[in-house]
mmCIF file of the C-alpha atoms, coordinates in Angstrom:
data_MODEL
# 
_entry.id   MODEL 
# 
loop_
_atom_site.group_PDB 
_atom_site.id 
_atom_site.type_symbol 
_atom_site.label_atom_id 
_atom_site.label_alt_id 
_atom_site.label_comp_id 
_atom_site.label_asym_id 
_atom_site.label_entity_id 
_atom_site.label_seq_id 
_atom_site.pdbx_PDB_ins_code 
_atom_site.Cartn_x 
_atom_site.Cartn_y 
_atom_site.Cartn_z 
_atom_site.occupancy 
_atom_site.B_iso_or_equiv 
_atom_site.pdbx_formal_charge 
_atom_site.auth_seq_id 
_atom_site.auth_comp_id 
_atom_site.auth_asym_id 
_atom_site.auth_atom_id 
_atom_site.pdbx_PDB_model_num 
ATOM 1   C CA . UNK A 1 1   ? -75.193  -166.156 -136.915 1.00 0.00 ? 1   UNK A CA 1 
ATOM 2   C CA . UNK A 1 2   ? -77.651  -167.868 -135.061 1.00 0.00 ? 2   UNK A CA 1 
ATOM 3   C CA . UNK A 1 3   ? -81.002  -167.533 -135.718 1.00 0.00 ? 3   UNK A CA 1 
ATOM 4   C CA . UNK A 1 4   ? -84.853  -168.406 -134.940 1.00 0.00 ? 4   UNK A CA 1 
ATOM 5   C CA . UNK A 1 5   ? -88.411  -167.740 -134.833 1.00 0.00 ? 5   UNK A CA 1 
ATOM 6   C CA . UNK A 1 6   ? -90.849  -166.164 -132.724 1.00 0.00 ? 6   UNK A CA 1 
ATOM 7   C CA . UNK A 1 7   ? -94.175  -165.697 -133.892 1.00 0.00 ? 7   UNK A CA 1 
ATOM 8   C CA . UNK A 1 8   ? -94.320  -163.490 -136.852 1.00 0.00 ? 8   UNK A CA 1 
ATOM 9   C CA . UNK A 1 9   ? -91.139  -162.419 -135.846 1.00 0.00 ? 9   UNK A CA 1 
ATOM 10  C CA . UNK A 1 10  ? -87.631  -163.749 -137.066 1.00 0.00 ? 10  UNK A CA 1 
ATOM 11  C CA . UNK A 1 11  ? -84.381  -162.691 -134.869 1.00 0.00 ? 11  UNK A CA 1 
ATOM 12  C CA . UNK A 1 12  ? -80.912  -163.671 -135.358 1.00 0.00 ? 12  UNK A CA 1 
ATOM 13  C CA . UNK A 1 13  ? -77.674  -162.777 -133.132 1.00 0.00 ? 13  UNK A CA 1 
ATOM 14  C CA . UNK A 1 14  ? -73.888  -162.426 -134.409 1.00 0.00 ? 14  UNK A CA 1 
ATOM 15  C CA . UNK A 1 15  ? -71.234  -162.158 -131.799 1.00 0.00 ? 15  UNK A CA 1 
ATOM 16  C CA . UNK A 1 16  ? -67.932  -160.527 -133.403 1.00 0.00 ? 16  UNK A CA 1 
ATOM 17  C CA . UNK A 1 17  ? -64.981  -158.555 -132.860 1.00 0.00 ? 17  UNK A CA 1 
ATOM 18  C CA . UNK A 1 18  ? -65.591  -155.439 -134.380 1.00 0.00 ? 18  UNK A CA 1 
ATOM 19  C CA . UNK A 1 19  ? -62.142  -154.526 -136.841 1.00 0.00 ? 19  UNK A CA 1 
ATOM 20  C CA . UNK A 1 20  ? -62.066  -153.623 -139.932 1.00 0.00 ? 20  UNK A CA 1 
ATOM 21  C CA . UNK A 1 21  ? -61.644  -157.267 -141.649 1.00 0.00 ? 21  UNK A CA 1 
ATOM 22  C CA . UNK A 1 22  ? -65.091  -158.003 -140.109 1.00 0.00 ? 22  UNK A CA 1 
ATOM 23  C CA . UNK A 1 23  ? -66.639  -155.742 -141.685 1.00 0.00 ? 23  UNK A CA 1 
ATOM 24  C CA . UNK A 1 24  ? -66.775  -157.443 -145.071 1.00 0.00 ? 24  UNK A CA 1 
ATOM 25  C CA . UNK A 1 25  ? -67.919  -161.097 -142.957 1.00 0.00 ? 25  UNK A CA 1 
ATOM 26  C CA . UNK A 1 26  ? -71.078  -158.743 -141.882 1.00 0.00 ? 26  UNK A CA 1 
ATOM 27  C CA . UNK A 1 27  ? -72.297  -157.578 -144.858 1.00 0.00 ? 27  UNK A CA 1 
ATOM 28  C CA . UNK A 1 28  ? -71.521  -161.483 -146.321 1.00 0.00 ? 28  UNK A CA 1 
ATOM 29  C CA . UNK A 1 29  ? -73.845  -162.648 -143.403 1.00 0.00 ? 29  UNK A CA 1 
ATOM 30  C CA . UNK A 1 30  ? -75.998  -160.714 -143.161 1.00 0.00 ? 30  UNK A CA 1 
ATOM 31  C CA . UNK A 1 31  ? -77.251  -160.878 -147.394 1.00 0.00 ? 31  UNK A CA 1 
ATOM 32  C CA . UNK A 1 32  ? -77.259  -164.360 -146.593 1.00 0.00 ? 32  UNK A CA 1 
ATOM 33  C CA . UNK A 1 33  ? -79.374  -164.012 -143.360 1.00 0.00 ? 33  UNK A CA 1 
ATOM 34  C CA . UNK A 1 34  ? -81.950  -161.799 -145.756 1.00 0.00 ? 34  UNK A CA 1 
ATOM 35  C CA . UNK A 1 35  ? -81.577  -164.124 -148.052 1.00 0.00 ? 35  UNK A CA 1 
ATOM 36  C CA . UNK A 1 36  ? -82.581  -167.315 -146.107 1.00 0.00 ? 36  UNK A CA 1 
ATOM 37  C CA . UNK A 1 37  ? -85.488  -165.331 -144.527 1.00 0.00 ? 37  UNK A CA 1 
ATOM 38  C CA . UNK A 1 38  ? -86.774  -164.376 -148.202 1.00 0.00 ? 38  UNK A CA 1 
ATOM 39  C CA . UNK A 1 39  ? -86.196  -160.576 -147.708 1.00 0.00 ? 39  UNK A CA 1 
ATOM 40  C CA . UNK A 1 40  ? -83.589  -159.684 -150.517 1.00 0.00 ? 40  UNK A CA 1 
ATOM 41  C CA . UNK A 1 41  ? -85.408  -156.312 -150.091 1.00 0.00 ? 41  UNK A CA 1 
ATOM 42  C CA . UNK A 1 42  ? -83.272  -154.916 -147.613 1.00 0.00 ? 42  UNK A CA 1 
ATOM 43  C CA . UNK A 1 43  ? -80.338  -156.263 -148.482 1.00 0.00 ? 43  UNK A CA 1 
ATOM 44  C CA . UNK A 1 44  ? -78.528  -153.430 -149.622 1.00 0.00 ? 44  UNK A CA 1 
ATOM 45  C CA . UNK A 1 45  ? -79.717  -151.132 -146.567 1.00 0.00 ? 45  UNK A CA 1 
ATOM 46  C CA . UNK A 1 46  ? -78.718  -153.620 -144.379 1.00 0.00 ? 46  UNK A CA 1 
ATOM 47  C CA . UNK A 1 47  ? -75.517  -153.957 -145.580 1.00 0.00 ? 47  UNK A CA 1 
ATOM 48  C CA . UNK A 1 48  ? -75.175  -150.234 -145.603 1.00 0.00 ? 48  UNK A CA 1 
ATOM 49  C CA . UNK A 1 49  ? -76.549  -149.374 -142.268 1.00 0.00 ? 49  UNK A CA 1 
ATOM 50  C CA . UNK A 1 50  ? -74.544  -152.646 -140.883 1.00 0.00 ? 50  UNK A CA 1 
ATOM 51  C CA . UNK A 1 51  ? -71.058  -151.257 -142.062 1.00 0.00 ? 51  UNK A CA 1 
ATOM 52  C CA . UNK A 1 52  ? -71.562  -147.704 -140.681 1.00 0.00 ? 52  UNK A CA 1 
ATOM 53  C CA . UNK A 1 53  ? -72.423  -148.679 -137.027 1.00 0.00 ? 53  UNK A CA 1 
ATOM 54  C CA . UNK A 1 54  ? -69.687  -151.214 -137.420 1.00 0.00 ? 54  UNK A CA 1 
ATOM 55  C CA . UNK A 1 55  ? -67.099  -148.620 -138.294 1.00 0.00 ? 55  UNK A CA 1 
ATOM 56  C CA . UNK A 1 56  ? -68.358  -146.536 -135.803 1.00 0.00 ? 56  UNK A CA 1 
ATOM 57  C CA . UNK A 1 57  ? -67.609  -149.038 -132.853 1.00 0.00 ? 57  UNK A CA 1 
ATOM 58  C CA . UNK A 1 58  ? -64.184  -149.751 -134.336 1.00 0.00 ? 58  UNK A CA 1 
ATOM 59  C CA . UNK A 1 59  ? -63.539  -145.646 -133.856 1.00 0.00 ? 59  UNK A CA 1 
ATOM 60  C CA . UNK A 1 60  ? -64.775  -144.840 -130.945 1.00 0.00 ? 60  UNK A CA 1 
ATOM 61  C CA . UNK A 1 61  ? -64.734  -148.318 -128.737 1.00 0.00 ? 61  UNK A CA 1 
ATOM 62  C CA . UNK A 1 62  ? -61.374  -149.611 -130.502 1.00 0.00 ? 62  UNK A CA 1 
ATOM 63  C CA . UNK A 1 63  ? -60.656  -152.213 -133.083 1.00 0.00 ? 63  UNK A CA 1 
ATOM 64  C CA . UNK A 1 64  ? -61.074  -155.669 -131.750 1.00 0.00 ? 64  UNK A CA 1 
ATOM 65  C CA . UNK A 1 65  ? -64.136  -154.723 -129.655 1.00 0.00 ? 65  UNK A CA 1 
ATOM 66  C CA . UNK A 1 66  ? -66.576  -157.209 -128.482 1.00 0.00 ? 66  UNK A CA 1 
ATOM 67  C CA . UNK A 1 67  ? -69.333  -156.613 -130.381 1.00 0.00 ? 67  UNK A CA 1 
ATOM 68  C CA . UNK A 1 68  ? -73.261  -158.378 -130.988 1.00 0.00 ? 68  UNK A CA 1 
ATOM 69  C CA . UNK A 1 69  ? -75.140  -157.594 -134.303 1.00 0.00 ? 69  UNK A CA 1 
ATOM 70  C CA . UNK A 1 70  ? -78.704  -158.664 -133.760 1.00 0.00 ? 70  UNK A CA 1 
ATOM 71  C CA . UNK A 1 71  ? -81.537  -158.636 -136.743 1.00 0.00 ? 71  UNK A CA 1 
ATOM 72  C CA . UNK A 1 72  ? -84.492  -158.474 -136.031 1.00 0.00 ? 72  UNK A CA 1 
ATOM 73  C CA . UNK A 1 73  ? -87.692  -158.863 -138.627 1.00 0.00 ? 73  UNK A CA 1 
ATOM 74  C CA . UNK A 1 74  ? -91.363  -158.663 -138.026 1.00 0.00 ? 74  UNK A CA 1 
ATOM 75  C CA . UNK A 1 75  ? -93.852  -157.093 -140.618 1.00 0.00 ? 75  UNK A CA 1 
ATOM 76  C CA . UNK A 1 76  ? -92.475  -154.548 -143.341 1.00 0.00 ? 76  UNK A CA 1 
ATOM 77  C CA . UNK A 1 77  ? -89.949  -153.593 -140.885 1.00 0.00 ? 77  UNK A CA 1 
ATOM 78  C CA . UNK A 1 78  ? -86.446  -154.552 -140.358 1.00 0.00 ? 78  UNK A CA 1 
ATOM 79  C CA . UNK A 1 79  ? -84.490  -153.955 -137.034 1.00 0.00 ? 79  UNK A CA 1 
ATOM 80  C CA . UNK A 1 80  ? -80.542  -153.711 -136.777 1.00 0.00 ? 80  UNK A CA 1 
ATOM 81  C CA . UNK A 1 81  ? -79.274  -153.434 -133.487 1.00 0.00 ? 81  UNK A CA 1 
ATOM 82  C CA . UNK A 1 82  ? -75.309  -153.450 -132.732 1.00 0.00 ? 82  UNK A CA 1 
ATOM 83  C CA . UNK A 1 83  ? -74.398  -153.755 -128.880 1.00 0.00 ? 83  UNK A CA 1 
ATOM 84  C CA . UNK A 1 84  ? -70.717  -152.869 -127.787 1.00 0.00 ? 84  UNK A CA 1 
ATOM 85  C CA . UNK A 1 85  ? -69.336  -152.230 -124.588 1.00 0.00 ? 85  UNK A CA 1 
ATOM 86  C CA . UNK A 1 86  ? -68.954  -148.800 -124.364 1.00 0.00 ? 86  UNK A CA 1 
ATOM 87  C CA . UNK A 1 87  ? -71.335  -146.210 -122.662 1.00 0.00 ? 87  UNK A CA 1 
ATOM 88  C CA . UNK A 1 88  ? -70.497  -143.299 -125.033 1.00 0.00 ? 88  UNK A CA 1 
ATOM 89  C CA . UNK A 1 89  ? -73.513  -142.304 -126.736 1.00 0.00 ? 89  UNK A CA 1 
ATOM 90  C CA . UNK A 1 90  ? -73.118  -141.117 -130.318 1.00 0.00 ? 90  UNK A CA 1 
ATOM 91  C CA . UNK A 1 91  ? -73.755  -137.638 -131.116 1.00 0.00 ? 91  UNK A CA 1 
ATOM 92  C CA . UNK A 1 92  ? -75.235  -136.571 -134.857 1.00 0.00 ? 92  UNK A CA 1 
ATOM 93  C CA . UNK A 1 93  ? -73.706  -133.352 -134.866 1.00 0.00 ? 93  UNK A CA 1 
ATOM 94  C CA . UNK A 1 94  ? -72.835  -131.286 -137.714 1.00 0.00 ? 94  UNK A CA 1 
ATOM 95  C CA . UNK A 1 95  ? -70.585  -134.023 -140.281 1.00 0.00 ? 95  UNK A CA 1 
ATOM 96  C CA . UNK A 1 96  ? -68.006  -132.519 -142.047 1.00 0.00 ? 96  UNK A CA 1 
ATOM 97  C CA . UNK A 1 97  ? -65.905  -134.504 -144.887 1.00 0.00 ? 97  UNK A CA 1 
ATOM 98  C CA . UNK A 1 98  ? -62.792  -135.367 -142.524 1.00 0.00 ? 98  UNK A CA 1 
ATOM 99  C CA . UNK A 1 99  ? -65.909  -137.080 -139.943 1.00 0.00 ? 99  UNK A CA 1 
ATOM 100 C CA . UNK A 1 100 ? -66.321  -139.966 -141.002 1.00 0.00 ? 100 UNK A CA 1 
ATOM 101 C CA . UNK A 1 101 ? -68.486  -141.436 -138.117 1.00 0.00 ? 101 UNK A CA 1 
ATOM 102 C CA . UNK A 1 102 ? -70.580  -138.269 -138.639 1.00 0.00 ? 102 UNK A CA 1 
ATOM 103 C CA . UNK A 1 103 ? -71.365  -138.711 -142.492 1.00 0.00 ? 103 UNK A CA 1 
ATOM 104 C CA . UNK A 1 104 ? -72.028  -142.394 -141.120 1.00 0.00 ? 104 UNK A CA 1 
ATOM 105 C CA . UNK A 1 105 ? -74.767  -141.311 -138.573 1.00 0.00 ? 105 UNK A CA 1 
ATOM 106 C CA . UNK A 1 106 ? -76.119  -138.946 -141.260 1.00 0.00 ? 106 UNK A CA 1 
ATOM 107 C CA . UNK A 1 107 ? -76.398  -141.349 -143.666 1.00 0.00 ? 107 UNK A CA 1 
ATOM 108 C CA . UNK A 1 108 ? -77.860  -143.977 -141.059 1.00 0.00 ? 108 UNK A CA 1 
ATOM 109 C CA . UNK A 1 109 ? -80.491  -140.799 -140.306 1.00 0.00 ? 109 UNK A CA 1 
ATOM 110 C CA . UNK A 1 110 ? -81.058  -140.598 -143.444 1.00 0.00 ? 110 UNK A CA 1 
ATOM 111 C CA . UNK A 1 111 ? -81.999  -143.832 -145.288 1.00 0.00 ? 111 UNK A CA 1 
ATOM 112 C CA . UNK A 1 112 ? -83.490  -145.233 -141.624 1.00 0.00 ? 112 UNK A CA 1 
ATOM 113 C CA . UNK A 1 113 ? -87.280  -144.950 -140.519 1.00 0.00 ? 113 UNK A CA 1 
ATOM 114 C CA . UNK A 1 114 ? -85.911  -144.366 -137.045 1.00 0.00 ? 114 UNK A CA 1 
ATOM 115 C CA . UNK A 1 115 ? -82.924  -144.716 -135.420 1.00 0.00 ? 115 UNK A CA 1 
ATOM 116 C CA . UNK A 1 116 ? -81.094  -144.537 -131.752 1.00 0.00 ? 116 UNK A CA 1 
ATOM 117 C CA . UNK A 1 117 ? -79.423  -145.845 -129.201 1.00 0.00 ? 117 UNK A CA 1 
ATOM 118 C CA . UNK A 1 118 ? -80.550  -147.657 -125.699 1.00 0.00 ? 118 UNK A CA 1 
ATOM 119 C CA . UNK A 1 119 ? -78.005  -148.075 -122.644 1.00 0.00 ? 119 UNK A CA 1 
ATOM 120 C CA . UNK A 1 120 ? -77.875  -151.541 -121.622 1.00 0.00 ? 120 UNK A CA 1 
ATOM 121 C CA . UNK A 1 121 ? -76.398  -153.399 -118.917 1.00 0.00 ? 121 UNK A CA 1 
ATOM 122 C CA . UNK A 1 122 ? -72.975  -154.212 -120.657 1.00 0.00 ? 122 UNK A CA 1 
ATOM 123 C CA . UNK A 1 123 ? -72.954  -151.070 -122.736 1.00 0.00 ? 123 UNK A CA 1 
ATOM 124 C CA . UNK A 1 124 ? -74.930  -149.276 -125.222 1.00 0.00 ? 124 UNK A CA 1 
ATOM 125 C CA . UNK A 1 125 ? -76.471  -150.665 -128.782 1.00 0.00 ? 125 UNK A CA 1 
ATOM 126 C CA . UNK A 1 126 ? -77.518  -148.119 -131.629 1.00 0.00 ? 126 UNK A CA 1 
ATOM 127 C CA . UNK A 1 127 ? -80.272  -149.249 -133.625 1.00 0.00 ? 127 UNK A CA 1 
ATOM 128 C CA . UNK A 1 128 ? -82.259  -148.542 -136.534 1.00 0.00 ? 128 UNK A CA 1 
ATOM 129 C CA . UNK A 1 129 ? -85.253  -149.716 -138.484 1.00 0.00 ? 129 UNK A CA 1 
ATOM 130 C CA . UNK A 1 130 ? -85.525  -150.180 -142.175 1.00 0.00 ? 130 UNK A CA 1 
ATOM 131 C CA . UNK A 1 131 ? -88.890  -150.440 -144.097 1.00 0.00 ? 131 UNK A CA 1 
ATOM 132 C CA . UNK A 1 132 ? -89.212  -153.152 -147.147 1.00 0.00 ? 132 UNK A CA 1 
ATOM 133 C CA . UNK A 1 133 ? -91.677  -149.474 -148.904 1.00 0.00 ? 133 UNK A CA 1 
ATOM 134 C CA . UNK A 1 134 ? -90.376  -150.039 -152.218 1.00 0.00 ? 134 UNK A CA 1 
ATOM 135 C CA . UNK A 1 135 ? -90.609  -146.434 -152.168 1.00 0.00 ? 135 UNK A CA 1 
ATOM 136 C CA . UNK A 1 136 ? -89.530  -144.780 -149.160 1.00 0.00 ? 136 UNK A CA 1 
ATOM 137 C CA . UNK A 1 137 ? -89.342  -141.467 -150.289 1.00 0.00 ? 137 UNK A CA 1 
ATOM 138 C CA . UNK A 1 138 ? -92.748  -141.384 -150.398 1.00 0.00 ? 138 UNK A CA 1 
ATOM 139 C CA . UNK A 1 139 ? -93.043  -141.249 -146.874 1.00 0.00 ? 139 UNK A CA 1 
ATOM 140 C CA . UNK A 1 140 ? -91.295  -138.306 -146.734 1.00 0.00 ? 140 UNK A CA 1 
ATOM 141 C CA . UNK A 1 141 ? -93.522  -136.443 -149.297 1.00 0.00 ? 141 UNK A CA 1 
ATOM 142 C CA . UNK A 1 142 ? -96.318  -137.032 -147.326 1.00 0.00 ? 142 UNK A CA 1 
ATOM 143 C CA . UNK A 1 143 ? -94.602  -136.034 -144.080 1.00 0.00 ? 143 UNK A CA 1 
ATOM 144 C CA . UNK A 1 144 ? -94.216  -132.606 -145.870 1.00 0.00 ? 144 UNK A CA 1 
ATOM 145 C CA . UNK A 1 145 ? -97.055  -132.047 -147.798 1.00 0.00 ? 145 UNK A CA 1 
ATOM 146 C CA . UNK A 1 146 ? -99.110  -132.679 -144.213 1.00 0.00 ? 146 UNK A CA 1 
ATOM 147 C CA . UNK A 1 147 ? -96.711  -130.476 -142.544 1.00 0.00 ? 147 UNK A CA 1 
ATOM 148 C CA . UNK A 1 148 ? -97.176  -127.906 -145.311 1.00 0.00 ? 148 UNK A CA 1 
ATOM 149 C CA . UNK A 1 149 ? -100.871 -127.884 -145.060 1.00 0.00 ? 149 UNK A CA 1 
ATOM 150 C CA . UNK A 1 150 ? -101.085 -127.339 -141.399 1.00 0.00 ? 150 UNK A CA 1 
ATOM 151 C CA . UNK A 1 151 ? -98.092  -124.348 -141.765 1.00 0.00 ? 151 UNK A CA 1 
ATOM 152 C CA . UNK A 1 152 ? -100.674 -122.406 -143.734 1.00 0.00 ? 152 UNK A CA 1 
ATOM 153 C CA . UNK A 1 153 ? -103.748 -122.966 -141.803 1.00 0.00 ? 153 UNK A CA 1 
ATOM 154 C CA . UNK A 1 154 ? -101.843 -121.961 -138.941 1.00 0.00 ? 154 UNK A CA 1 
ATOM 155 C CA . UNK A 1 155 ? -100.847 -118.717 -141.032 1.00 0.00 ? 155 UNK A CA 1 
ATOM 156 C CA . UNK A 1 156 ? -104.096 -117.716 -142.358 1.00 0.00 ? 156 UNK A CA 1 
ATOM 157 C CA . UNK A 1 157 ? -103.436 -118.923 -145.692 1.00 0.00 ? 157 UNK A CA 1 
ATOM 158 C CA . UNK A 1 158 ? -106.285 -118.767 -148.103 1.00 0.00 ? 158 UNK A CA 1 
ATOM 159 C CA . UNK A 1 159 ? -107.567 -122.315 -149.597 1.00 0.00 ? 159 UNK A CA 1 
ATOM 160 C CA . UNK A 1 160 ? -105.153 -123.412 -152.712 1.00 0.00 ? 160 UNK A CA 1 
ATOM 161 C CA . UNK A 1 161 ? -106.275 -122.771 -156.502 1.00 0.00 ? 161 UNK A CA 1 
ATOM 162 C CA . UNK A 1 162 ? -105.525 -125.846 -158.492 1.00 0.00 ? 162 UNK A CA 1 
ATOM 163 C CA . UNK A 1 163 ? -103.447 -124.224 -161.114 1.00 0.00 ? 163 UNK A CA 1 
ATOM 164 C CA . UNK A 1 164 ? -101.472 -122.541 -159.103 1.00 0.00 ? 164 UNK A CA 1 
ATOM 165 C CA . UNK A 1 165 ? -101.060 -125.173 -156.510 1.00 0.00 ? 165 UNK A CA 1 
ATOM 166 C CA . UNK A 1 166 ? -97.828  -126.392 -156.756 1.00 0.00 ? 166 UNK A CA 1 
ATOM 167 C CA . UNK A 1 167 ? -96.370  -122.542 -156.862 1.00 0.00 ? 167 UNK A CA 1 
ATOM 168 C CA . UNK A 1 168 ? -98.064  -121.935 -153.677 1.00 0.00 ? 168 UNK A CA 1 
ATOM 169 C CA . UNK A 1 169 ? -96.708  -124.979 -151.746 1.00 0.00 ? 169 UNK A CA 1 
ATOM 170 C CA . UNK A 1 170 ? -93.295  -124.218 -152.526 1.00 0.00 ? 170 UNK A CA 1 
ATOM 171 C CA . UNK A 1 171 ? -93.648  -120.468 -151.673 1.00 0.00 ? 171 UNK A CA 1 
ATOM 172 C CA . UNK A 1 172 ? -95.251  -121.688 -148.286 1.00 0.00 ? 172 UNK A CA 1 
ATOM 173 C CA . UNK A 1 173 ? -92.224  -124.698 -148.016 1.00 0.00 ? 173 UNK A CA 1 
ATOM 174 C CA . UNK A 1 174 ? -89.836  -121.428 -148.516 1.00 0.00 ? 174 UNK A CA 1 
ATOM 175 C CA . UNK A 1 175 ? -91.665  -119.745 -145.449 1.00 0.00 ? 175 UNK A CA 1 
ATOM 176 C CA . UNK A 1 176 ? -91.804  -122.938 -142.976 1.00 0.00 ? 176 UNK A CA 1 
ATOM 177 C CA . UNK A 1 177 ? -87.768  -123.734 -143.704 1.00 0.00 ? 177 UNK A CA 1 
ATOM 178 C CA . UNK A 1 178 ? -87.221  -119.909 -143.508 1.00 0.00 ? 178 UNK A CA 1 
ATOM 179 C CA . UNK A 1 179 ? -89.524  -119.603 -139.225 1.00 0.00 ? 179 UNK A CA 1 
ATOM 180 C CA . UNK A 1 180 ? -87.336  -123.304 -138.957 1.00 0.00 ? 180 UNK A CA 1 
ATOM 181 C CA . UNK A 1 181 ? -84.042  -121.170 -139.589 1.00 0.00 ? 181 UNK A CA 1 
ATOM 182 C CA . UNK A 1 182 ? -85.065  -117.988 -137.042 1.00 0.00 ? 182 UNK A CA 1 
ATOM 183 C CA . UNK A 1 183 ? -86.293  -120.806 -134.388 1.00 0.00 ? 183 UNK A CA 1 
ATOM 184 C CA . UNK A 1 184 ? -82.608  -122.351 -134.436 1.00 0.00 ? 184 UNK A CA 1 
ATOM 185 C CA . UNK A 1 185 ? -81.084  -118.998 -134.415 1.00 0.00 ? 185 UNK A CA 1 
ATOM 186 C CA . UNK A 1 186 ? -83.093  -118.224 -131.417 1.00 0.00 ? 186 UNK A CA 1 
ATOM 187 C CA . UNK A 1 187 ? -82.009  -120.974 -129.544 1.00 0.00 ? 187 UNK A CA 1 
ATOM 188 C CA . UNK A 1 188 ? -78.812  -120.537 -130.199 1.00 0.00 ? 188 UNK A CA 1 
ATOM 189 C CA . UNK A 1 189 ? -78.163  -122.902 -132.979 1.00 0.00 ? 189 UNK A CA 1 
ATOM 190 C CA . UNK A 1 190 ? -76.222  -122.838 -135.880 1.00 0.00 ? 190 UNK A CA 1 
ATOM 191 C CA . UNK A 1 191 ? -79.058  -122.218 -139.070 1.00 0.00 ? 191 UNK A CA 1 
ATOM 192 C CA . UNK A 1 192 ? -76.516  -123.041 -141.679 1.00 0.00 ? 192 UNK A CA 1 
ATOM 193 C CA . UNK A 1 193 ? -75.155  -126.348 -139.835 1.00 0.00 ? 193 UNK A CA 1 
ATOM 194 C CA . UNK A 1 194 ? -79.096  -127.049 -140.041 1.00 0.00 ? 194 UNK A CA 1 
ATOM 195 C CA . UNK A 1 195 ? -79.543  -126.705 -144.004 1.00 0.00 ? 195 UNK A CA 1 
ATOM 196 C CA . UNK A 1 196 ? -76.339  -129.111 -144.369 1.00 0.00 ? 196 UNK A CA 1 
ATOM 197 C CA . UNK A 1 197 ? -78.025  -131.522 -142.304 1.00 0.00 ? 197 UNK A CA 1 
ATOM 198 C CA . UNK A 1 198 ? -81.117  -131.385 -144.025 1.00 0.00 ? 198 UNK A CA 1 
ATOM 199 C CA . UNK A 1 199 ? -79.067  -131.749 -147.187 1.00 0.00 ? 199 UNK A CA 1 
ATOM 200 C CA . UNK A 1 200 ? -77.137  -134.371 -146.156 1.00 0.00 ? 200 UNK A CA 1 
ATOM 201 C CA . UNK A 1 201 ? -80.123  -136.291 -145.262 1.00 0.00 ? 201 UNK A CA 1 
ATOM 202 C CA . UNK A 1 202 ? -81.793  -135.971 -148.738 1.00 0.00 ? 202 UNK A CA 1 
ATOM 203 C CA . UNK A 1 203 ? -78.972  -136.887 -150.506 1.00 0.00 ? 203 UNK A CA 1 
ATOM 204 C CA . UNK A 1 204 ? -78.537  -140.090 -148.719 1.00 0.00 ? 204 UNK A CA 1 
ATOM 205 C CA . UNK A 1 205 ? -81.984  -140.894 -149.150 1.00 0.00 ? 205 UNK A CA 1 
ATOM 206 C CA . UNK A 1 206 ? -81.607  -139.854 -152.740 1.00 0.00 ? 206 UNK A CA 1 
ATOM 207 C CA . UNK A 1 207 ? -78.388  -142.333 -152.856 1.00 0.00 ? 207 UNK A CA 1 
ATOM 208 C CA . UNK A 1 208 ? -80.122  -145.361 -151.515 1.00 0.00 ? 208 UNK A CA 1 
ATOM 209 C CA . UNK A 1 209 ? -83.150  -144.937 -153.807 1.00 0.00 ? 209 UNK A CA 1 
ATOM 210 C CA . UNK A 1 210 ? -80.226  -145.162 -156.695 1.00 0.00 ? 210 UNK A CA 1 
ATOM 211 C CA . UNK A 1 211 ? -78.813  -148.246 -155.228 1.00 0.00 ? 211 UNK A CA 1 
ATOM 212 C CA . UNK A 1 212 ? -82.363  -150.046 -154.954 1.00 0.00 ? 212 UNK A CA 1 
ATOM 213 C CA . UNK A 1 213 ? -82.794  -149.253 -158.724 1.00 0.00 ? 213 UNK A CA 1 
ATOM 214 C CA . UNK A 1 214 ? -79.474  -151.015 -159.564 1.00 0.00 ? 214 UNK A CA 1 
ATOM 215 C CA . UNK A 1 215 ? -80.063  -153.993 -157.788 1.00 0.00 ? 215 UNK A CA 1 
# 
């Protein structure tokens, strides 16, 4: 993997041929690329989130694929990108366990800050960006507790009493996931396909916190 500075920012670019073997090498290299640039932190994401669009290149674009993994870091974030040749864009649709790219994509959702995919001129690369938080979930919390707060001042909801604060949020959580289910069903979407999503998300959040207390 070759690899250099620029700025604040460090970048390095692996040219493979995505099978299955290769996928082992990747993870190898790119520890050892966290390593070298002193960010152990997101080694086991990165390893992870590496193997998954991997897997997914060797399924849908073909074992023995040209493929580039770049890594970028700048900050607290982390940037994996993974270029192939093909022009098919990924879909997260509803995983079930005999999709295996899908549980990947969920699980890249999932543990990722953000995630995507950008055409380029040779193809498409997905991409995602993992944060060095040592406690990501926290993000979410307050993601949720904002969201919460503006759900009931949009419904009229009187001010919260201390003691019975924590009641009242998750009554008012009940109602926002409940007007989230009726505005998928009015648009034609599937409400339970939604709750496995959202499920499928926290548990792989939930799964990578685990592995970032074993390490």
């Amino acid at each position: 993997m070759s690899g250099h500075h620029n700025g604040s920012q460090l970048r390095s670019v692996l040219p493979f041929e995505a099978e299955p073997a290769a996928v082992r090498d990747l993870r190898r290299v790119v520890r050892g690329q966290l390593t070298e640039w002193c960010l152990p932190a997101f080694a086991e994401e990165a390893e992870l989130a590496v193997s998954e669009l991997a897997a997914n290149v060797i399924k849908h674009v073909g074992s023995g694929a040209a493929a580039t993994l770049v890594l970028e870091a700048a900050g607290d974030r982390l940037r994996i990108e993974l270029h192939d040749t093909s022009y098919r864009v990924p879909v997260l649709g509803s995983a079930t366990c005999d999709d295996e790219c899908g549980r990947g994509l969920h699980l890249l959702a999932g543990m990722a800050v953000d995630w995507g995919t950008l055409l380029t001129a040779t193809g498409k690369a997905v991409w995602c960006e993992l944060s060095a938080d040592p406690e990501p979930q926290c993000r979410r919390v307050w993601r949720a507790e904002a969201a919460l707060a503006n759900y009931r001042r949009d419904v009229g909801a009187p001010p919260l009493l201390q003691s019975r604060s924590a009641q009242i949020l998750e009554e008012s959580a009940t109602g926002l996931i409940a007007d989230l289910l009726h505005w998928v069903t009015a648009r034609g979407g599937d409400p339970d396909g939604l709750l496995d999503r959202a499920q499928m998300h926290f548990e792989a959040e939930a799964g990578a916190e685990v592995l970032a207390e074993a390490a």
